[in-house]
Backbone bond lengths (Angstrom), bond angles and torsions (degrees), N, CA, C in turn:
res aa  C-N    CA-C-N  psi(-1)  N-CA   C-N-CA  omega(-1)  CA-C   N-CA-C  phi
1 X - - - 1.446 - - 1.518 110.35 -
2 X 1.484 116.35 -55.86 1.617 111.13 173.87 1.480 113.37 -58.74
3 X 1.421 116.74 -35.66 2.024 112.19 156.21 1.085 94.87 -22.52
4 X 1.429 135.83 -79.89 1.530 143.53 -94.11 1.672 99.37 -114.48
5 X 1.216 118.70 -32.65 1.852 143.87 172.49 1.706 94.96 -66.44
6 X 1.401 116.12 -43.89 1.076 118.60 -152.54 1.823 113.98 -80.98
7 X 1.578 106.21 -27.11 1.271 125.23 -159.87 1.135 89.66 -103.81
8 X 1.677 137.82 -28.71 1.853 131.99 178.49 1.540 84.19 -59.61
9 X 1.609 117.72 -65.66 1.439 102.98 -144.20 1.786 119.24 -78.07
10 X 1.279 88.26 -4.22 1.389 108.96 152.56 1.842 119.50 -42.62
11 X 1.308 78.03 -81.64 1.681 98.49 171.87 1.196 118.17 -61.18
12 X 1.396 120.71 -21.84 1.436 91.95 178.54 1.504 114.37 -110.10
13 X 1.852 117.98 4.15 1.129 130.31 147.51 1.519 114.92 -62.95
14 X 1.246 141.52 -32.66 1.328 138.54 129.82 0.876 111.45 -43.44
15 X 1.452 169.36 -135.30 1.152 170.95 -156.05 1.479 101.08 13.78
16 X 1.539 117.92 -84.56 1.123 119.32 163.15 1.582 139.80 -4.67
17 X 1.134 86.03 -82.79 1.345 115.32 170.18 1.698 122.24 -41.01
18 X 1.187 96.34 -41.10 1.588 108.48 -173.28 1.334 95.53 -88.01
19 X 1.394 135.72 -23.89 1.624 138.62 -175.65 1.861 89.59 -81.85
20 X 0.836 102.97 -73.05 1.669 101.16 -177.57 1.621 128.12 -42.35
21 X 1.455 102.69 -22.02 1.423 119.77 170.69 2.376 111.74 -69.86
22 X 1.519 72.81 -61.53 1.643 99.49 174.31 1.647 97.68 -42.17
23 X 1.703 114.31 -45.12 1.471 100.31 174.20 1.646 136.57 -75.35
24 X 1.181 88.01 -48.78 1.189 117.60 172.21 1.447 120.83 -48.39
25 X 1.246 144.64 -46.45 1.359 158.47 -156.30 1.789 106.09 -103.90
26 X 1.246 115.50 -35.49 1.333 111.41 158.61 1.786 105.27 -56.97
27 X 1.402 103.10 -73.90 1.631 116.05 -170.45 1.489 103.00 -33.51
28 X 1.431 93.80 -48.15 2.098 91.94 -172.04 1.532 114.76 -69.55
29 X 1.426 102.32 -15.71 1.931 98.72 164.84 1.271 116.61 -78.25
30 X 1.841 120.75 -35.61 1.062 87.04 -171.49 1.636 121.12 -117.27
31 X 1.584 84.78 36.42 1.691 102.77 174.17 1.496 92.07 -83.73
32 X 1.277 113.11 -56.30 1.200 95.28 175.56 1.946 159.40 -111.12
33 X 1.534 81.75 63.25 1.628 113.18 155.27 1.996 82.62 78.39
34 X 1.216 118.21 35.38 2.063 96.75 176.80 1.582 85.06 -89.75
35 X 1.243 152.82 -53.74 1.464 157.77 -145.15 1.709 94.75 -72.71
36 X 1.103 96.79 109.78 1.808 97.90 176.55 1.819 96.95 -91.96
37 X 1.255 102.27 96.50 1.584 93.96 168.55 1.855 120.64 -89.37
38 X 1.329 106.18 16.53 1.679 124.37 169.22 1.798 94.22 -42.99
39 X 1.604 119.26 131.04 1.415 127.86 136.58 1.571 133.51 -16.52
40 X 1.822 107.11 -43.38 1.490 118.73 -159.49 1.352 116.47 -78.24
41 X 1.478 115.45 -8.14 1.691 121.18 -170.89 1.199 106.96 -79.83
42 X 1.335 123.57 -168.02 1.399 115.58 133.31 1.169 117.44 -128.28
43 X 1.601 132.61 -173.06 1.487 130.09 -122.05 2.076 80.17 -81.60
44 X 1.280 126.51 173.36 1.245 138.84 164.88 1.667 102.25 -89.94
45 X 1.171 134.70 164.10 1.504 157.98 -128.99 2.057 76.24 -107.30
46 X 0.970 101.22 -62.00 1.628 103.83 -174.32 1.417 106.57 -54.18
47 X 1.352 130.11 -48.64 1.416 129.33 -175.24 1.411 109.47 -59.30
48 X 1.376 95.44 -70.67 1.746 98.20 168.29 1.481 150.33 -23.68
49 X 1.963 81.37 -29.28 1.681 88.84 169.22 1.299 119.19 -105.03
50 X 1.762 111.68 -10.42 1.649 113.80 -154.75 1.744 97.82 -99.46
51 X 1.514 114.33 -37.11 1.495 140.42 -177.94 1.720 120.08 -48.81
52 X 1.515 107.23 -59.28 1.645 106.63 156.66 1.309 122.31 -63.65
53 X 0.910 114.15 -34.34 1.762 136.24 -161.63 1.976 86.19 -79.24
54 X 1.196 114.93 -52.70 1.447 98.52 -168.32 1.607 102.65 -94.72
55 X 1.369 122.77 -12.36 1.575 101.62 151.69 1.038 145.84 -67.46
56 X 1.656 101.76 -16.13 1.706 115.78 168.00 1.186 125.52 -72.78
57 X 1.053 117.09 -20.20 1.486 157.32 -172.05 1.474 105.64 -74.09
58 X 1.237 100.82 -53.53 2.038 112.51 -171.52 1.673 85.54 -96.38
59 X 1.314 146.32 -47.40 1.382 131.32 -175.83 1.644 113.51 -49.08
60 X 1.480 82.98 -48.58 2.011 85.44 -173.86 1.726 108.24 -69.54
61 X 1.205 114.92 -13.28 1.473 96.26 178.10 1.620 112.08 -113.39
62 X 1.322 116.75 -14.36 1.477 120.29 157.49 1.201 146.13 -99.47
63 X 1.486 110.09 -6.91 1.640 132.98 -179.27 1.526 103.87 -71.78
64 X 1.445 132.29 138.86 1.045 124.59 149.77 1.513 130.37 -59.19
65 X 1.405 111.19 146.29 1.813 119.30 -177.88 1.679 98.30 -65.23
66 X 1.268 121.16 -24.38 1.554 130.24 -123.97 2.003 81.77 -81.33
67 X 1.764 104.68 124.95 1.734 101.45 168.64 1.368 114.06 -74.30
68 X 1.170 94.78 155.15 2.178 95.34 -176.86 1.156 102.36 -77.52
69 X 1.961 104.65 130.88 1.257 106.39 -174.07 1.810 112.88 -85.45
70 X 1.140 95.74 7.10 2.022 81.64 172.05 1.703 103.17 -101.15
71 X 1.441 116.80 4.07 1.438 116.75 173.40 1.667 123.48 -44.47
72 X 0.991 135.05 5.35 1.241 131.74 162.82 1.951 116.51 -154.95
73 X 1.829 83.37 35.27 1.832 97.07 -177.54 1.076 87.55 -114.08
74 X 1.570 124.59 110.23 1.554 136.32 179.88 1.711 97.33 -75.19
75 X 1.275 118.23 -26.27 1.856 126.79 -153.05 2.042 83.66 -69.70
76 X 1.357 123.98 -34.45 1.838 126.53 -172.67 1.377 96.56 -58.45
77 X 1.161 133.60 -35.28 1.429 122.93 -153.79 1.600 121.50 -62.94
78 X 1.902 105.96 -10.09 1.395 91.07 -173.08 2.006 99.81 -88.48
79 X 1.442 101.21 -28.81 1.632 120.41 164.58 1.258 105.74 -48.82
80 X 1.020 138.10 -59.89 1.328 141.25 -157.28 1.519 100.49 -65.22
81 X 1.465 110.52 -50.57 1.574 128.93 -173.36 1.442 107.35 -58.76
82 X 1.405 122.74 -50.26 1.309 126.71 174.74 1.293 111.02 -59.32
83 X 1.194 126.37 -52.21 1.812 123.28 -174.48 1.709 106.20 -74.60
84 X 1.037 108.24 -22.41 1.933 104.80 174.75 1.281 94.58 -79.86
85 X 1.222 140.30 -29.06 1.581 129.95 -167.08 1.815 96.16 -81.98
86 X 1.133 105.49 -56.52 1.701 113.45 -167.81 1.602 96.68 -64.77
87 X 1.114 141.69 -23.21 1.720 137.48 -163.64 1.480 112.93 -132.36
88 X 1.110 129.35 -47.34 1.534 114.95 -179.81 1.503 107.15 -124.85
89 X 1.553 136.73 19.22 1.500 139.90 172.39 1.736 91.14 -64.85
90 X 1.480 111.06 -51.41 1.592 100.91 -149.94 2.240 107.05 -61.04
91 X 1.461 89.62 -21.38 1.763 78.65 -168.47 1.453 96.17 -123.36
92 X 1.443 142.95 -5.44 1.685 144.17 157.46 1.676 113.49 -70.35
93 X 1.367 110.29 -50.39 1.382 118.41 -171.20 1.551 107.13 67.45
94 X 1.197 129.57 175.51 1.066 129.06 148.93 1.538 126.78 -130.18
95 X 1.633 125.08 -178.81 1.353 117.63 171.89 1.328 118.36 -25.04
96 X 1.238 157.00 154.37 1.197 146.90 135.12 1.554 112.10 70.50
97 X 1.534 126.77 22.57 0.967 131.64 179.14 1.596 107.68 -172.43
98 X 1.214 104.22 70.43 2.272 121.81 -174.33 1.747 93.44 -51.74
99 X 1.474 87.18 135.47 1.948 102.10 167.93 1.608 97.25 -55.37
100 X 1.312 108.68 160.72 1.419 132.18 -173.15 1.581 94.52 -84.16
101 X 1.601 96.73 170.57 1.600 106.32 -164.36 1.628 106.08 -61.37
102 X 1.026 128.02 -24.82 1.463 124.54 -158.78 1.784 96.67 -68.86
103 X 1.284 112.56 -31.85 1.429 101.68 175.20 1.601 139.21 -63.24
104 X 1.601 90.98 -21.03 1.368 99.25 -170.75 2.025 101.36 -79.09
105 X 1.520 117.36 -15.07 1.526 94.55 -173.21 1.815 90.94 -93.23
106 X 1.610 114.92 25.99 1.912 105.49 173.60 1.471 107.87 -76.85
107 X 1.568 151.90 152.99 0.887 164.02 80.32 1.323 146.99 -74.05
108 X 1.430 113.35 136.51 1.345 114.80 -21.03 1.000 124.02 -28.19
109 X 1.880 121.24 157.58 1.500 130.98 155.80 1.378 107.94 -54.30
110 X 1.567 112.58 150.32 1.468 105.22 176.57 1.485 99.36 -84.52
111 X 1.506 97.97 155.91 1.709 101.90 166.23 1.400 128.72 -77.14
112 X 1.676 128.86 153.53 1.310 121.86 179.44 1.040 106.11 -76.26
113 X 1.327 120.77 123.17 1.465 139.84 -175.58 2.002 106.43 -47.33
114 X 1.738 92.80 -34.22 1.943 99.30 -169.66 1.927 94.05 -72.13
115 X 0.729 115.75 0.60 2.025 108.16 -140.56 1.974 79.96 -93.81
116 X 1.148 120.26 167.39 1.355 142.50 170.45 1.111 101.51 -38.14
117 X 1.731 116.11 -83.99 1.465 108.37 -160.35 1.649 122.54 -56.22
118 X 0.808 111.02 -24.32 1.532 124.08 164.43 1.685 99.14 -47.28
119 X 1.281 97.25 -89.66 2.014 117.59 -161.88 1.206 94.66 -44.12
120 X 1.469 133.69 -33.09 1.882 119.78 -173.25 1.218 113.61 -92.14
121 X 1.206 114.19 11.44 1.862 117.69 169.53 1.763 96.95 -79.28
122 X 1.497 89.61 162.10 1.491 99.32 -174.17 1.672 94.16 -93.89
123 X 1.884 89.46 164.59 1.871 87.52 -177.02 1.799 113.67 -58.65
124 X 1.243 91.34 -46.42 1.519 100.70 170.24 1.602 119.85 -23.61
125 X 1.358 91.68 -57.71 1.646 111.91 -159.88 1.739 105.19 -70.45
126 X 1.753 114.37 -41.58 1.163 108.55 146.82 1.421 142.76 -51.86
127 X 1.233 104.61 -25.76 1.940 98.65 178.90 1.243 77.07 -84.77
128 X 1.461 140.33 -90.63 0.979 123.23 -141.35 1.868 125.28 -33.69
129 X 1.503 122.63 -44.44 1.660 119.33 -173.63 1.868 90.47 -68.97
130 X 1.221 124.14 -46.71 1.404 127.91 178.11 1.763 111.65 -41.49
131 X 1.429 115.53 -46.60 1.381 117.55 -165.55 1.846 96.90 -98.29
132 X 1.101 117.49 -12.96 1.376 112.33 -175.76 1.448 135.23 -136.20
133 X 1.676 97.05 -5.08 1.519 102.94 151.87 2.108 95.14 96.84
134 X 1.255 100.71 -161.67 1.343 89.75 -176.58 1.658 84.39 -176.49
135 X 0.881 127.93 93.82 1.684 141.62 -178.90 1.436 125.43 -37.64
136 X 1.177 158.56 166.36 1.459 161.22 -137.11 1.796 94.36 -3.00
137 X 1.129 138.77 21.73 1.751 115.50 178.17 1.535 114.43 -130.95
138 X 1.295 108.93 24.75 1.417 114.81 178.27 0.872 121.76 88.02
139 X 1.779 122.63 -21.57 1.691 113.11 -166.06 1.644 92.27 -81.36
140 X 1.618 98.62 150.09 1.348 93.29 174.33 1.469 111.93 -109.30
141 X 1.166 134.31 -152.37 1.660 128.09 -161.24 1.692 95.00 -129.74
142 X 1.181 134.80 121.45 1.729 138.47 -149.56 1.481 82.42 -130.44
143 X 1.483 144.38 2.58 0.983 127.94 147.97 1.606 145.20 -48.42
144 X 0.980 100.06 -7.47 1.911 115.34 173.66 1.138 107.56 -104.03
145 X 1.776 132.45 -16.24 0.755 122.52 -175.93 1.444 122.36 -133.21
146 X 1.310 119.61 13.82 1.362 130.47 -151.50 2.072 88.65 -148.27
147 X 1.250 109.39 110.63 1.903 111.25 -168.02 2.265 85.97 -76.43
148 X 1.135 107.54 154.57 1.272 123.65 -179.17 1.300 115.79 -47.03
149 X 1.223 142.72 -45.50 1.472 155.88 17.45 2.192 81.30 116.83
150 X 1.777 93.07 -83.94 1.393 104.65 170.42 1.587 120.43 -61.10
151 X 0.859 148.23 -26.41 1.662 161.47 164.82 1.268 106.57 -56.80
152 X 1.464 101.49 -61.35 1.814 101.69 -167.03 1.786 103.09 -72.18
153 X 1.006 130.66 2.61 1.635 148.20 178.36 1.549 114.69 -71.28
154 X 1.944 87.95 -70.30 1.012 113.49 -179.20 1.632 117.49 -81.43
155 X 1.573 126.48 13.63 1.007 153.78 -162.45 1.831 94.06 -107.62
156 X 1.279 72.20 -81.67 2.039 88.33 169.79 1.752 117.87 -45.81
157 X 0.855 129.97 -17.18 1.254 139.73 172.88 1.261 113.27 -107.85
158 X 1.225 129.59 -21.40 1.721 125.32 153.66 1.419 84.52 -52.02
159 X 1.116 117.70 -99.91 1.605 130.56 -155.58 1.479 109.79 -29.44
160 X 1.389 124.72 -22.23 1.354 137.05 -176.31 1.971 112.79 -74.97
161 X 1.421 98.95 -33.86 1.547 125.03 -165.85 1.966 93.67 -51.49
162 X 1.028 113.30 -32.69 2.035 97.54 -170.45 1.184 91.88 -73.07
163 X 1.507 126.47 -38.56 1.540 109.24 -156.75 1.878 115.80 -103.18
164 X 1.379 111.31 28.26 1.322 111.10 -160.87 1.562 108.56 -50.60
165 X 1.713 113.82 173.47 1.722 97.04 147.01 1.131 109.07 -121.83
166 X 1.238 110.32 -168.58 1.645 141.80 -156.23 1.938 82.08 -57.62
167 X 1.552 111.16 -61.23 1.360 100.10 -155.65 1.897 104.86 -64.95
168 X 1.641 108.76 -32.51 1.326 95.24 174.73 1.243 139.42 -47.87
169 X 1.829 96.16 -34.43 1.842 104.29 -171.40 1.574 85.32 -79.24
170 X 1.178 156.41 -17.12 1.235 128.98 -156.59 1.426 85.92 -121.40
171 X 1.069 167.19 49.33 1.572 157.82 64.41 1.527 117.23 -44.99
172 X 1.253 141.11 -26.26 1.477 150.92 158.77 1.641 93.76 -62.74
173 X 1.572 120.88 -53.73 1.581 115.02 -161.01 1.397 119.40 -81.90
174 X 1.732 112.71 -0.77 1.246 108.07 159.26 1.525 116.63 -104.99
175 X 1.078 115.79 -174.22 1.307 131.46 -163.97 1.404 106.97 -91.76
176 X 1.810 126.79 -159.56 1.190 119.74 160.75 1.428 130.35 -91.00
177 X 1.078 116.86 3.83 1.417 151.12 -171.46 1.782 100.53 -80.44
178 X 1.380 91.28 -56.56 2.174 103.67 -174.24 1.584 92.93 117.13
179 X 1.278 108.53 -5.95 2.260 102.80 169.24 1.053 136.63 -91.52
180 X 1.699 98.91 108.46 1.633 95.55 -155.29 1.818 116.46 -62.76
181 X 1.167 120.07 155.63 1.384 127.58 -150.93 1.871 87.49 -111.74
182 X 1.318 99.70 139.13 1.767 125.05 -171.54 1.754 80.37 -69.80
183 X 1.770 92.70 148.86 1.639 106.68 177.29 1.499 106.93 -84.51
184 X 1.949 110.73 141.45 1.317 109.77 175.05 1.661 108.16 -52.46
185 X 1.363 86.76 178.80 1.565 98.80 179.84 1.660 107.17 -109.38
């Protein structure tokens, strides 16, 4: 029996131990300065895989189911157009009209709103990164400042972005002024 007392607390002094390590040895890296969290890199092989993977993760269990109700109200698109120009033109860009320089020092780069991974998110999944931001990648959270109302708009006009026209990209490609702005590089 004292064998048997002797080999739990064994184990669970191992146990321990190996949990306190697991803490400890992260903390001691990044007490001391090895984690370059600088903008200028790009993501590490580990981020890259754990980062989408755990936003899908937090979308599917916090995104609303709810479909956007201006999804088949063509009349939003000039609304929609105005709030994508004033809030996500400067770091999305669009077709035929590249985000301005401030986007290129974001990392991650933001994604083109027209491109696949974008269009196969659910509407849900769009208001939600729209109303709540998405942490270390620049997007910011337009929920304090943007009424629901405004999201599901500017929601509807993501989804709008593959098929723009000629006059849209060239109202997106000027400024607020009406001067159209030279293409990134």
């Amino acid at each position: 029996m004292k064998g048997s007392v002797k080999n739990f607390f064994r184990y669970v002094a191992g146990f321990v131990l190996a949990v306190l390590l697991m803490i400890i040895i992260p903390l001691l890296v990044l007490a001391t300065g090895r984690v370059d969290f600088s903008a200028r890199p790009g993501p590490s092989k580990i981020e890259s895989l754990i980062a989408p993977w755990a936003l899908d993760r937090s979308m599917a269990r916090h995104a609303p189911t709810a479909t956007n109700p201006f999804a088949k109200n063509t009349s939003v698109t000039s609304a929609g157009l105005a709030l994508y120009r004033e809030n996500c033109l400067v770091c999305h860009g669009v077709i035929g009209a590249p985000a301005r320089e401030l986007s290129a020092g974001l990392n991650p780069p933001p994604p083109a709103l027209f491109g696949d991974d974008v269009q196969q998110l659910k509407d849900g999944e769009l208001f939600w990164v729209v109303q709540n931001g998405i942490r270390m990648t620049g997007m910011p959270a337009f929920g304090d400042v943007l009424s629901d109302e405004e999201i599901w708009k500017t929601v509807a006009f993501v989804r709008h972005l593959p098929k723009l026209t000629d006059g849209e990209t060239t109202a997106l490609a000027s400024d607020t002024s009406g001067e159209a702005q030279p293409p990134q590089k």
